[in-house]
N, C-alpha and C positions, 0 to 999 in steps of 0.2 A: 359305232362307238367313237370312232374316228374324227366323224362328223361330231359328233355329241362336242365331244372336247373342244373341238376345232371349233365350235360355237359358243362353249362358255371361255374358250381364251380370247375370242375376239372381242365379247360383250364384256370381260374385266378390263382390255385394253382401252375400250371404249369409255368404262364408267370412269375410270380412275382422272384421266382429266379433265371429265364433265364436273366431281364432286370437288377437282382441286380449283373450279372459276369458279362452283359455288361458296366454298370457302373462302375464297378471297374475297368474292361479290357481299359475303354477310360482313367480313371484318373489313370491310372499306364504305360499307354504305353509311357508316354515323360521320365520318368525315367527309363524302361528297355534301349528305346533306346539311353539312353545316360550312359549305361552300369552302374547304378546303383550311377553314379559321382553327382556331383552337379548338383542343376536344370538347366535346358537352360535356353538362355537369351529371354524375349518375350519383351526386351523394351530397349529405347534407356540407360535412365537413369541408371538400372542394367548394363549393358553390362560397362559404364562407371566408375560405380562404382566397378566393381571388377576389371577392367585393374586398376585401380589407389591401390589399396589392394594388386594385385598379389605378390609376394615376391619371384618368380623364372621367370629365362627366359622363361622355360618350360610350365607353369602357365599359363606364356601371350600369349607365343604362341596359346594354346589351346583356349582362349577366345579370341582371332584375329579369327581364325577359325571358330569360334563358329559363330561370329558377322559378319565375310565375306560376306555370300549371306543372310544377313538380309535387308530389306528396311531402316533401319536405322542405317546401318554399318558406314555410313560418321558421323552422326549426333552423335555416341557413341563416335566417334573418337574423333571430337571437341571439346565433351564435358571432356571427360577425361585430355585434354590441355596435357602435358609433359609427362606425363605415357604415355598416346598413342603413342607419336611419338616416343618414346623409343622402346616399345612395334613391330611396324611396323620395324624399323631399325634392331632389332633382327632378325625378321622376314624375313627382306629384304637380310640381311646377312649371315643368319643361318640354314634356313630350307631348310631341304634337296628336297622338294615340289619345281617344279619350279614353278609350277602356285602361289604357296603364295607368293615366290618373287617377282614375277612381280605384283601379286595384291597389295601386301605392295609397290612396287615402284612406281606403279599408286595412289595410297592412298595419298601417300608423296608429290606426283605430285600437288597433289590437297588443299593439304595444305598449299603450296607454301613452303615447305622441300626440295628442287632441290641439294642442294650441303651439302656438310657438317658443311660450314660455317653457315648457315640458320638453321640448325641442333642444332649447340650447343648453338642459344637463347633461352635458358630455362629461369626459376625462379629457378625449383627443385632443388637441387644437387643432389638426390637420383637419379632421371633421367636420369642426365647429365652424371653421372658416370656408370649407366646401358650401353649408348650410346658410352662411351668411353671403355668400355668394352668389347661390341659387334666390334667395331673396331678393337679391337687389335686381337679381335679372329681370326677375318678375316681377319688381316691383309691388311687393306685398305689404301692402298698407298695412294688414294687420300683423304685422310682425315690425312694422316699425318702431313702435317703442320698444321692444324688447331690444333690437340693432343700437339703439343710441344708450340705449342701459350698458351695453359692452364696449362705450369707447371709454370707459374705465377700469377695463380687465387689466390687473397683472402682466398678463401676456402678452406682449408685445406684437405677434401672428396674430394674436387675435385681436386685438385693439385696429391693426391695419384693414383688418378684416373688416368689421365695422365701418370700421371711414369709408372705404371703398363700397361698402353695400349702402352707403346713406347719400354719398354722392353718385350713384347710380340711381338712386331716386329721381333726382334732381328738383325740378318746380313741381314734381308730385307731391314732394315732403315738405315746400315751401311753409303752408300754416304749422305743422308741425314745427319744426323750427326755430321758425319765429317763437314761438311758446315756451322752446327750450334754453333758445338765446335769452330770450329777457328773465327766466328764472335763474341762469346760472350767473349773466354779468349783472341782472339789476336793471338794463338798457333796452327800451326799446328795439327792436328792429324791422321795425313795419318797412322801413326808407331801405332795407340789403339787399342787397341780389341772393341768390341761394347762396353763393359758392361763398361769399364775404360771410354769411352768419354759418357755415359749415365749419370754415377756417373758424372762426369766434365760437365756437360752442366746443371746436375740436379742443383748442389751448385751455378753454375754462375748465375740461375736463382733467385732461394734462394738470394743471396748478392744484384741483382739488384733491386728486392721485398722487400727488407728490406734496402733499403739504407736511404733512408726517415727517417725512422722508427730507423736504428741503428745511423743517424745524429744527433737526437733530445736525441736521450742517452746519446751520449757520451757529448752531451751540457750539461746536467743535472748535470754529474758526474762530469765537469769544472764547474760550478756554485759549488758545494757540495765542492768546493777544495778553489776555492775562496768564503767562507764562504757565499757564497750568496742562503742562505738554504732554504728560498721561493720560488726563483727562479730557485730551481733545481729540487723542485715537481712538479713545472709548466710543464718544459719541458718530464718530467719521465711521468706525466699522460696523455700529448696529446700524446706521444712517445704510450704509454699503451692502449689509445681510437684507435687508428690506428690499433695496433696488437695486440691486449691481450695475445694471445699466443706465445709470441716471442722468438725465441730459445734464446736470452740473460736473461734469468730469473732469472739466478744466479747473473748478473749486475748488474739485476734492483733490484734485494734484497740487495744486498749490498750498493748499492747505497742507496735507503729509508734507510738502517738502520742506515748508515752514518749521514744522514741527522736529523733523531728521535733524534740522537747523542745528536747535534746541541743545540736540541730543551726542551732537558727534563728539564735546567732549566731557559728556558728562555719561552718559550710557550707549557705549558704541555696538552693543550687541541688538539692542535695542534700535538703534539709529540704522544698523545694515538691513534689519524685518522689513521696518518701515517703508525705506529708500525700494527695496525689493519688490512691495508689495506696491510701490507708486510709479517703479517702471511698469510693472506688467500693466494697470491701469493708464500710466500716460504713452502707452506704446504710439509714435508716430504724433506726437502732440510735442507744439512746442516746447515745451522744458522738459521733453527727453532728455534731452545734452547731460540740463544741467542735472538730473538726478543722476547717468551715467558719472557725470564728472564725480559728486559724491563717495558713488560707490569705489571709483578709481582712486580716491581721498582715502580712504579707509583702508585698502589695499594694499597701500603706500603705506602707511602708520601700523597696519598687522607685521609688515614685513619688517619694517625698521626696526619695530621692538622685539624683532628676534634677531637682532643684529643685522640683518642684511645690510648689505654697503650699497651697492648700487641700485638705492631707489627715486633717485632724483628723477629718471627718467619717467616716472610713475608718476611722483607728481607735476610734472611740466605735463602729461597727458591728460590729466583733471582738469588744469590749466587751461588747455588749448580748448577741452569740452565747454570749457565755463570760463570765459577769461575776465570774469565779475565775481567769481569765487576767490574769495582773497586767503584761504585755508593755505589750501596748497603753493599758493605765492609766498606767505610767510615760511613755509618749510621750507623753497627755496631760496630764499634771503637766509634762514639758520644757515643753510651748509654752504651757503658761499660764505657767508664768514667764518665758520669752522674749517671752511677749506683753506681763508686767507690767513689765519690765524696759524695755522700749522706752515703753511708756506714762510708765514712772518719768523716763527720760531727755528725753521728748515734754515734761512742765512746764516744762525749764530755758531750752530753746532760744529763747521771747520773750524771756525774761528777758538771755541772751546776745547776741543780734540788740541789741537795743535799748540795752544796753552797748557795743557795736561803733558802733551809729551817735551814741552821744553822744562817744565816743573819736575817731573820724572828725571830727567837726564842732567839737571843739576843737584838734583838730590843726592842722585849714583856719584855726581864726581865730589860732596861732599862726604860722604860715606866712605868711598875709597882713598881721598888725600892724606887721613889719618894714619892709616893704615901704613902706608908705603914709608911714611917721617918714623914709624915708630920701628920697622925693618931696619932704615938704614943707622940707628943710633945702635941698633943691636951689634952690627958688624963694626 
């Protein structure tokens, strides 16, 4: 019995650290074999949330890979919405594997991704310009018209996007080009090099994309000329709802500040919006100053008409912003003559006092001489 026991203590001694390598040996071997990298993916949701995270091509590729012969490789994909087909497109385009191209081209297949046009309905931009990326790398002839259809997006990521994928063509896209040059400026361009009708096809897009948008400017700036200064904010901020970013910026600053002009002394609430709303616009542009100086103009004139005294120094700071603002020059011409003028007045007053009290003091000894002549007749 002795023995008995003495056998089964030594065989638990034994197992207990045999079962505790094997445990560790099962929950360690999904990360040897995956070289020590991130965990694998065991779910649809994961797989989709790091294709949408990834932040290289390289990245995605690797968890495309990863997700490939998973049972729920379609269902990742879906979920992930515009990363994923990005993701596939690199893929389809890029990897030296021919099975992952055709896997990503059957993937796509099934998305209903068939051409490239199907391709660039995104939401993302980040996406879209991943996608437009991967084209140029590859130079995909047939996704080139669809690339030069977007150097007229809205979006400005994505319009770079574009350019950058159309001059990674390069003399691939030359006939191309050519074909787009002459329809958009009207000119020839058999005689350009790529890069000169790139530049020329990039601006003509530019001008068309902004034609709207530089229409309602230049109305603005007609209104501001014909004193119609309501009317010419009106036009400047649908002009602005349009394109916030508009390469006329320097227009549209000059224009608002024209217009503040206008306004400081005939609607000053109106006139600080404006000034306001053409600092934040002309931040770091020449007539900063002078819209700073305005707003310092205004500041000066809220405080004055609530009596404050010492606002000179307020406007002598308008001044210094702007020393072609003649506003605040003129305040300071008022109060140095109100100052001289009180100074002028400030001489008279001894001189008045001191007539009052000699007028007093012969009054008193008129007053009192009567008096004393009519005492002494009494005695």
């Amino acid at each position: 019995m002795n023995r008995a026991g003495t056998s089964v203590s030594l065989a638990m001694k034994c197992a207990l650290p045999l079962a505790a390598c094997l445990v560790l040996a099962w929950t360690t071997e999904p990360a040897l074999a995956n070289g020590g990298g991130p965990d694998p993916i065991f779910s649809s949701a994961a797989g989709s949330e790091r294709l949408q995270s990834a932040s290289t091509s390289v990245e995605r590729r690797v968890i495309l890979e990863e997700i490939k012969n998973k049972s729920f490789g379609q269902e990742a994909l879906r979920s992930a919405g515009d990363a994923g087909i990005a993701a596939l497109i690199e893929m389809q385009l890029g990897s030296p594997d021919r099975k992952n191209r055709s896997w990503a081209s059957s993937q796509l297949d099934l998305l209903g991704k068939r051409t490239a046009s199907d391709v660039v309905q995104m939401k993302h931009p980040g996406s879209l310009v991943n996608v437009l990326d991967a084209y140029g790398a590859a130079k995909a002839l047939d996704a080139l018209t669809v690339i030069l259809s977007l150097l007229s997006s809205d979006n400005a990521q994505v319009r770079e996007g574009a350019q950058r994928a159309v001059l990674a063509f390069g003399r691939d896209a030359a006939w191309k080009t050519k074909e787009v040059y002459q329809t958009l400026t009207g000119q020839s361009g058999e005689a350009l090099d790529f890069e000169t009708l790139a530049k020329g096809i990039f601006e003509a897009t530019d001008k068309l994309r902004t034609h709207d948008v530089d229409s309602r400017l230049d109305e603005g700036v007609l209104h501001i000329r014909s004193g119609q200064t309501k009317e010419s904010l009106t036009a400047i901020e649908d002009a602005l709802a349009r394109q916030p970013l508009t390469a006329r910026k320097g227009d549209v600053v000059t224009a608002l500040l024209d217009a503040a002009d206008r306004l400081l002394d005939t609607d000053r609430p109106l006139a600080k919006q404006t000034l306001e709303r053409t600092l934040r616009l002309g931040a770091g542009s020449p007539r900063e100053n002078a819209v700073r100086a305005r707003l310092a103009y205004l500041d000066a004139e809220e405080r004055a008409s609530m009596g404050a005294m010492a606002v000179r120094p307020l406007y002598e700071h308008a001044l210094a912003l702007d020393p072609n603002f003649q506003a605040p020059r003129q305040r300071i011409y008022q109060l140095d003559d109100q100052r001289a003028e009180l100074a002028r007045k400030g001489r008279w007053w001894p001189l008045a006092l001191g007539a009052f009290v000699i007028a007093a003091a012969v009054a008193m000894l008129f007053v009192r001489a009567p008096r004393r002549a009519n005492t002494g007749h009494k005695i």
